[in-house]
N, CA, C and O atoms as a printed pandas DataFrame, in Angstrom:
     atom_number atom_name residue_name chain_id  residue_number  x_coord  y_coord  z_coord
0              1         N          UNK        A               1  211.424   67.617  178.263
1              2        CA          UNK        A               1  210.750   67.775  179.540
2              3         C          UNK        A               1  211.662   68.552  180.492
3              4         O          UNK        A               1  212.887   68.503  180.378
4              5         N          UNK        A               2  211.144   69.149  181.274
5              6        CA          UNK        A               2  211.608   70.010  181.894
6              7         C          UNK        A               2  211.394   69.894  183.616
7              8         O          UNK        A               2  210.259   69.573  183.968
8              9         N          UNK        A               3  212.503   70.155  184.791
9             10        CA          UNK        A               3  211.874   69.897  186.402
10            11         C          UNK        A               3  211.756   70.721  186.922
11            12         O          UNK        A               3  211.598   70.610  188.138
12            13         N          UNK        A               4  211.766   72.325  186.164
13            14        CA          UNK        A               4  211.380   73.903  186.310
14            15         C          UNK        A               4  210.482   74.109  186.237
15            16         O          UNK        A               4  210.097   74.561  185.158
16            17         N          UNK        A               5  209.502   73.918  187.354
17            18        CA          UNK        A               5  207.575   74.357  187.713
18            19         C          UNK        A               5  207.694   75.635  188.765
19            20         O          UNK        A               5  208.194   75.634  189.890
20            21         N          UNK        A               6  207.190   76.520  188.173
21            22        CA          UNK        A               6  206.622   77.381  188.557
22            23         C          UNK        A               6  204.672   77.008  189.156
23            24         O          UNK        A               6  203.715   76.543  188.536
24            25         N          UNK        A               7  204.796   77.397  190.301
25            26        CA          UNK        A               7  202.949   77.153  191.055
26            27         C          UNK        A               7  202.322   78.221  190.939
27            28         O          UNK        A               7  203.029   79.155  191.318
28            29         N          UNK        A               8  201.422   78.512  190.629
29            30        CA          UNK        A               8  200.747   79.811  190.605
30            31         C          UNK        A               8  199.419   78.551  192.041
31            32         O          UNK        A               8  198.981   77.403  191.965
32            33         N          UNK        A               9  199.307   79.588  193.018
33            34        CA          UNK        A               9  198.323   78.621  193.997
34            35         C          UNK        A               9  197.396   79.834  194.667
35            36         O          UNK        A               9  196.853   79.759  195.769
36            37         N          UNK        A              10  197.337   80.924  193.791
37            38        CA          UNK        A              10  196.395   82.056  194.534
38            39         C          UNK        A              10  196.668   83.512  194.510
39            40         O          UNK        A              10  197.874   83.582  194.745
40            41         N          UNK        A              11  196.287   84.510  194.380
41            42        CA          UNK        A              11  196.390   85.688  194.447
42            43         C          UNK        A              11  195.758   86.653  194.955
43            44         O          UNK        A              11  194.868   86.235  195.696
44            45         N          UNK        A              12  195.821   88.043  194.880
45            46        CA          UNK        A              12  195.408   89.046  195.809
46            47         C          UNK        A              12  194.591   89.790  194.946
47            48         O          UNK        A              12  194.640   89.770  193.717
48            49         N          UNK        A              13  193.685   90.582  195.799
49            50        CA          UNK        A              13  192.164   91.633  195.154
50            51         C          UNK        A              13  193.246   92.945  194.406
51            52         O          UNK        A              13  192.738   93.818  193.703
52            53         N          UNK        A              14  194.385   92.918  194.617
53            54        CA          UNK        A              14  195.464   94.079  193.579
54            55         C          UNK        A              14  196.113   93.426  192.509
55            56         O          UNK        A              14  196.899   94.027  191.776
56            57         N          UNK        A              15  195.691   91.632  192.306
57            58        CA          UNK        A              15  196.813   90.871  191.479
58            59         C          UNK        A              15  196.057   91.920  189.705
59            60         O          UNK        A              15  194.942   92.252  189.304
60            61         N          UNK        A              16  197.597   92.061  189.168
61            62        CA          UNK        A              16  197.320   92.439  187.948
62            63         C          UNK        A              16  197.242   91.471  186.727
63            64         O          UNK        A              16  198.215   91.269  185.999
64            65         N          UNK        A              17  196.138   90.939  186.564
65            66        CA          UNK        A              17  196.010   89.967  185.378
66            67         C          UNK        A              17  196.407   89.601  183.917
67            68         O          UNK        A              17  196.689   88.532  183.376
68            69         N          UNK        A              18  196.310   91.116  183.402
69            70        CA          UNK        A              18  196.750   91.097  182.239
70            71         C          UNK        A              18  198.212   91.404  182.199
71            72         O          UNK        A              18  198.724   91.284  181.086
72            73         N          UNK        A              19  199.019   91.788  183.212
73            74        CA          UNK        A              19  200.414   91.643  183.218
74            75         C          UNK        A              19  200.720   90.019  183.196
75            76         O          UNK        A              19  201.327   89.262  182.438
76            77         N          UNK        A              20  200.011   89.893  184.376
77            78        CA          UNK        A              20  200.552   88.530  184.627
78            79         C          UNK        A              20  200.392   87.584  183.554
79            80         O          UNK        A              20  201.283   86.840  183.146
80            81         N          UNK        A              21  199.127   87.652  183.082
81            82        CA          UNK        A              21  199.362   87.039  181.105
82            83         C          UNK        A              21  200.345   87.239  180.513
83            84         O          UNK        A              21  200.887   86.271  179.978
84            85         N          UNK        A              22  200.760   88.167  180.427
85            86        CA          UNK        A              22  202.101   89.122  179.259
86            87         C          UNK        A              22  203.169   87.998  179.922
87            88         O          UNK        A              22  203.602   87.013  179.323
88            89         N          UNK        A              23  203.487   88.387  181.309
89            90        CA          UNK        A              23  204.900   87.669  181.711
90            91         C          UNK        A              23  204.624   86.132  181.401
91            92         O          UNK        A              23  205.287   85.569  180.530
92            93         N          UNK        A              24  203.781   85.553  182.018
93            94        CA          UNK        A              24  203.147   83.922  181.008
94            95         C          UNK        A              24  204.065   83.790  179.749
95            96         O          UNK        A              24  205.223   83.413  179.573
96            97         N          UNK        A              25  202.890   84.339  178.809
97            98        CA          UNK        A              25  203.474   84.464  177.774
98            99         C          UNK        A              25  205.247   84.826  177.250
99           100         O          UNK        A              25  205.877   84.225  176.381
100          101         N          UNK        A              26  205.577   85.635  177.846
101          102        CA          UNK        A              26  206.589   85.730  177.580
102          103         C          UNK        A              26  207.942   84.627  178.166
103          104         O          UNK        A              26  209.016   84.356  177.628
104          105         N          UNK        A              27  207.320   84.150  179.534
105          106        CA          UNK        A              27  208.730   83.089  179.740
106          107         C          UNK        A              27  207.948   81.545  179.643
107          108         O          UNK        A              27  208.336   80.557  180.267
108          109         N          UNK        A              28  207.143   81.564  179.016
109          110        CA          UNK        A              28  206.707   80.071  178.698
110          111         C          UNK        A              28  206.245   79.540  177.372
111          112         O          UNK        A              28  206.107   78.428  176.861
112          113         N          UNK        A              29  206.065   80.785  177.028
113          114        CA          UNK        A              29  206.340   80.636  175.304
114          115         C          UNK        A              29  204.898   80.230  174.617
115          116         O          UNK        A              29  204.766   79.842  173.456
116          117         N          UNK        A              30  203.586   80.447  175.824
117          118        CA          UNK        A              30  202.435   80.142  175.247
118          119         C          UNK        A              30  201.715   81.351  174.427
119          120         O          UNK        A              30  202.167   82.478  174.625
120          121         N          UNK        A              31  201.020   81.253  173.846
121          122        CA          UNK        A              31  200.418   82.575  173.034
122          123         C          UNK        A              31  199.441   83.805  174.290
123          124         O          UNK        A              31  199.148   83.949  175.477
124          125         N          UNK        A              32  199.358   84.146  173.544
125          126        CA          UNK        A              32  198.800   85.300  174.896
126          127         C          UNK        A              32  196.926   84.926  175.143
127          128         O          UNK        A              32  196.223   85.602  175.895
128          129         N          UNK        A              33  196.409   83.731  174.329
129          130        CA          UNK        A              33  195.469   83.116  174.651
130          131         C          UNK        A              33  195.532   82.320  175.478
131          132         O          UNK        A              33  194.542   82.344  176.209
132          133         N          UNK        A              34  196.374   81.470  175.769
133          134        CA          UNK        A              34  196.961   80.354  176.856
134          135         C          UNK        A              34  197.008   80.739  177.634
135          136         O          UNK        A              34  196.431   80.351  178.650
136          137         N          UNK        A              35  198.096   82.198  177.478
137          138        CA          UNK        A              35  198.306   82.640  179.269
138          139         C          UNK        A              35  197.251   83.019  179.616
139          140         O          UNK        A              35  196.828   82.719  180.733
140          141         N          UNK        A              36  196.418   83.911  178.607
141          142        CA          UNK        A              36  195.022   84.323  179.597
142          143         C          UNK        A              36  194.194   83.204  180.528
143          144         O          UNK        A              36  193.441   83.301  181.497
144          145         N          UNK        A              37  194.728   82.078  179.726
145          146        CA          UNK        A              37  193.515   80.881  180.489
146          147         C          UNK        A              37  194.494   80.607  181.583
147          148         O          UNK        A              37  193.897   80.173  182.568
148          149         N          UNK        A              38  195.594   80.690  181.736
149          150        CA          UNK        A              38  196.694   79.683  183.188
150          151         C          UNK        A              38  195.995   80.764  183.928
151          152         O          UNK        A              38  195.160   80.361  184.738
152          153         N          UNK        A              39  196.177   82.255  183.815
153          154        CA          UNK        A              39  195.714   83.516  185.218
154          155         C          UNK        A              39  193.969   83.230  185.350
155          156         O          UNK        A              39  193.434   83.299  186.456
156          157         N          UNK        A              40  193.292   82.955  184.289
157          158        CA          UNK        A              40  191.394   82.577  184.661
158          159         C          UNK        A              40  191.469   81.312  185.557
159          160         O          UNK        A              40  190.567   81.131  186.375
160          161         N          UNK        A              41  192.526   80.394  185.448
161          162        CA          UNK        A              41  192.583   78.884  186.382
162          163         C          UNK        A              41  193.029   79.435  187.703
163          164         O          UNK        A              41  192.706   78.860  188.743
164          165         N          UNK        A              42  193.711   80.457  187.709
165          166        CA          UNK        A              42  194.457   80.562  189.033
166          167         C          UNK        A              42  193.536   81.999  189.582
167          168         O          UNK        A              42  194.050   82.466  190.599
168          169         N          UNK        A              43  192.773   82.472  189.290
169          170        CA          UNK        A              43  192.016   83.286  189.682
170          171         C          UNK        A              43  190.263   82.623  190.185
171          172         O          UNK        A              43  189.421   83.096  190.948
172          173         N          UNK        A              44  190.273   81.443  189.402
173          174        CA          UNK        A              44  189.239   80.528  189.789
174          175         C          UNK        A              44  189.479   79.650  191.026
175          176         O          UNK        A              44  188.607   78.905  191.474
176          177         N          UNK        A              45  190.863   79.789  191.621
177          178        CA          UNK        A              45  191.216   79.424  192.501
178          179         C          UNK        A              45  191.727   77.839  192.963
179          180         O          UNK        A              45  191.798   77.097  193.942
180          181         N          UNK        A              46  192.103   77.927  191.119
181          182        CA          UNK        A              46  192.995   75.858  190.868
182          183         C          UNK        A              46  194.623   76.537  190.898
183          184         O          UNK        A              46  195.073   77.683  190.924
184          185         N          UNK        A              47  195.161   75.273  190.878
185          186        CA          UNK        A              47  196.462   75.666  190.714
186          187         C          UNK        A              47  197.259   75.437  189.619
187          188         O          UNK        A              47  197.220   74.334  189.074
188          189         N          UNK        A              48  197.985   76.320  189.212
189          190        CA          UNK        A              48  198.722   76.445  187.819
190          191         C          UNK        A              48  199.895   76.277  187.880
191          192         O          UNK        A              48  200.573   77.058  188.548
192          193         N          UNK        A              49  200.531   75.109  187.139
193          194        CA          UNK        A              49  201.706   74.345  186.855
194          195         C          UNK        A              49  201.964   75.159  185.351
195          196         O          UNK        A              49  201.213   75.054  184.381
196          197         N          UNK        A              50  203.549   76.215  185.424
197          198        CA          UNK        A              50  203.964   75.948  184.584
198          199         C          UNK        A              50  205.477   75.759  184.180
199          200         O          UNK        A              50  206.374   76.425  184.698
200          201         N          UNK        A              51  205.664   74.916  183.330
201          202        CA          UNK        A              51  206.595   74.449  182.941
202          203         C          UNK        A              51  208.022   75.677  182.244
203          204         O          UNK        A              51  207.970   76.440  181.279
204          205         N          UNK        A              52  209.019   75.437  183.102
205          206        CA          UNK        A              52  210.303   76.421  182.416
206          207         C          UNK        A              52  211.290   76.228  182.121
207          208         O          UNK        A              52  211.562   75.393  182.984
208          209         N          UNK        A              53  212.528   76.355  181.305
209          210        CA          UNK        A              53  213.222   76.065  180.978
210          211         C          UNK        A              53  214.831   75.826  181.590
211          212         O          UNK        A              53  215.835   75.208  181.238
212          213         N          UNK        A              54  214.479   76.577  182.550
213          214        CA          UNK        A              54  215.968   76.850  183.239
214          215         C          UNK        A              54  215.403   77.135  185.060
215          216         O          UNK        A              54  214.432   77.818  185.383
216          217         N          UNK        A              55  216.198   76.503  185.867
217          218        CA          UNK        A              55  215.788   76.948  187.298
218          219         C          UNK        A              55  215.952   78.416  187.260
219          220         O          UNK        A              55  215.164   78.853  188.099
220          221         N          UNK        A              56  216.673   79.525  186.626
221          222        CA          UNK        A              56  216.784   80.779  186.588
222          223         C          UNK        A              56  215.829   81.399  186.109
223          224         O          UNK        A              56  215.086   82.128  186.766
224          225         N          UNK        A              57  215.745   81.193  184.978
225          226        CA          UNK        A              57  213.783   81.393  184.342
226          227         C          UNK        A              57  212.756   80.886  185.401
227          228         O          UNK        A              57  211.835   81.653  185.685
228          229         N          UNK        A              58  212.795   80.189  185.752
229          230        CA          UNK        A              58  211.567   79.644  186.947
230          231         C          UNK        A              58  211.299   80.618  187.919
231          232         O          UNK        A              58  210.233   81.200  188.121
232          233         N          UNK        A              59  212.837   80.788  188.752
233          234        CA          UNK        A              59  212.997   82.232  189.693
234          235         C          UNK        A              59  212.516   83.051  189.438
235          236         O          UNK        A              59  211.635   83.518  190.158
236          237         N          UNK        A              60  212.890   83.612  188.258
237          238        CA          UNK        A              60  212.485   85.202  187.453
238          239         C          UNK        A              60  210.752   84.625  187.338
239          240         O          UNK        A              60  209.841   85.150  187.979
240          241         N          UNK        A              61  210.654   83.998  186.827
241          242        CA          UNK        A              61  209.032   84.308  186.386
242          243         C          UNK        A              61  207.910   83.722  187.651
243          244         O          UNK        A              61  206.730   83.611  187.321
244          245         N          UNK        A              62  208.295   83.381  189.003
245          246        CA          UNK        A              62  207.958   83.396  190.253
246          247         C          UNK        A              62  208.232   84.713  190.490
247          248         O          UNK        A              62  207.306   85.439  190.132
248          249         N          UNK        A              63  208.910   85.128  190.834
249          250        CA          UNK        A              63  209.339   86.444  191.613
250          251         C          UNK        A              63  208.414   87.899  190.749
251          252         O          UNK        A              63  207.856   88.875  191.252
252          253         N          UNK        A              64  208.599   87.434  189.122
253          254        CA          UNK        A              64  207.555   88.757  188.481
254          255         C          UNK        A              64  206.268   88.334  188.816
255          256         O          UNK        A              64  205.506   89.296  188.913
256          257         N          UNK        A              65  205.746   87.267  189.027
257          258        CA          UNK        A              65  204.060   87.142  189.160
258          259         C          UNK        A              65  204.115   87.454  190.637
259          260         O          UNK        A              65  203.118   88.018  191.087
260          261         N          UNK        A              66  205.085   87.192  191.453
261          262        CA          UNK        A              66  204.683   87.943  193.564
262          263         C          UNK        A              66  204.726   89.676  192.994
263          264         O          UNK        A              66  204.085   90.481  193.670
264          265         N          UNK        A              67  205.192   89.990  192.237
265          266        CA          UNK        A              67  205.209   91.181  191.887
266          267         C          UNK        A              67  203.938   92.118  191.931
267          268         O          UNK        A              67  203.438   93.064  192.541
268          269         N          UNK        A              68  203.658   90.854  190.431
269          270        CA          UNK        A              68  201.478   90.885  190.258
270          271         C          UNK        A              68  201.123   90.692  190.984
271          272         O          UNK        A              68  199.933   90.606  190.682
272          273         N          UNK        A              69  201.269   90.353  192.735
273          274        CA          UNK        A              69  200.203   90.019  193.724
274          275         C          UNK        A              69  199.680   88.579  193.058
275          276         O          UNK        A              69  198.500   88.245  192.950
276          277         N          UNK        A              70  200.481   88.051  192.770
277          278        CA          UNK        A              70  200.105   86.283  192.162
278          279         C          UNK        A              70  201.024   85.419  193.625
279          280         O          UNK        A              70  202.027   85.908  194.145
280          281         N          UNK        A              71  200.487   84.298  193.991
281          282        CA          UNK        A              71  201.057   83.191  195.253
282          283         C          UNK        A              71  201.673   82.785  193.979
283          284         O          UNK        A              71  200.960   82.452  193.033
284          285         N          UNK        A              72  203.086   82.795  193.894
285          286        CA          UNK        A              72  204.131   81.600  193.109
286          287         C          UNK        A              72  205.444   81.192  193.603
287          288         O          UNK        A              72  206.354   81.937  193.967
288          289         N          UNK        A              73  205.430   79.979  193.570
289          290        CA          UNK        A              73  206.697   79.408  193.833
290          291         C          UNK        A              73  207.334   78.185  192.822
291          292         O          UNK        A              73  206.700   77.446  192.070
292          293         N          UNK        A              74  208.496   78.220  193.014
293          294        CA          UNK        A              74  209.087   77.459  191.895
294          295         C          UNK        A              74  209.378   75.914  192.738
295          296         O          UNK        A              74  210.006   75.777  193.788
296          297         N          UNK        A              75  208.725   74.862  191.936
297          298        CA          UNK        A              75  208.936   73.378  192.739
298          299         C          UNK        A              75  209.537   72.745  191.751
299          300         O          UNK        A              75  209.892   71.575  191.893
């Protein structure tokens, strides 16, 4: 278990989706079906908890989804 949450709590009419899947996928280690569903939850306008491994990974993969025009913060 891990106390590295990343929030996904909203995004913008420029957020890029299918990036923001890719980076998902890539620092959380879900398949690129998963991530598609965390960005459809957070584009439906719920909020997306995900779990990371390191408070440094958490940073990085907050800071690439504000990138995507994704609301994230690391709690």
């Amino acid at each position: 278990m891990t106390d590295h949450v990343v929030v996904i709590s909203g995004w913008r009419p420029s957020a890029r989706k299918v990036w923001a899947a890719r980076t998902i996928r890539d620092h959380v280690g879900l398949d690129l079906a998963g991530a598609k569903r965390m960005v459809d939850v957070a584009l439906a306008g719920g909020l997306v908890h995900l779990e990371v491994q390191t408070a440094a990974k958490a940073k990085e993969l907050a800071d690439k989804l504000q990138e995507l025009d994704f609301d994230a913060s690391v709690e």
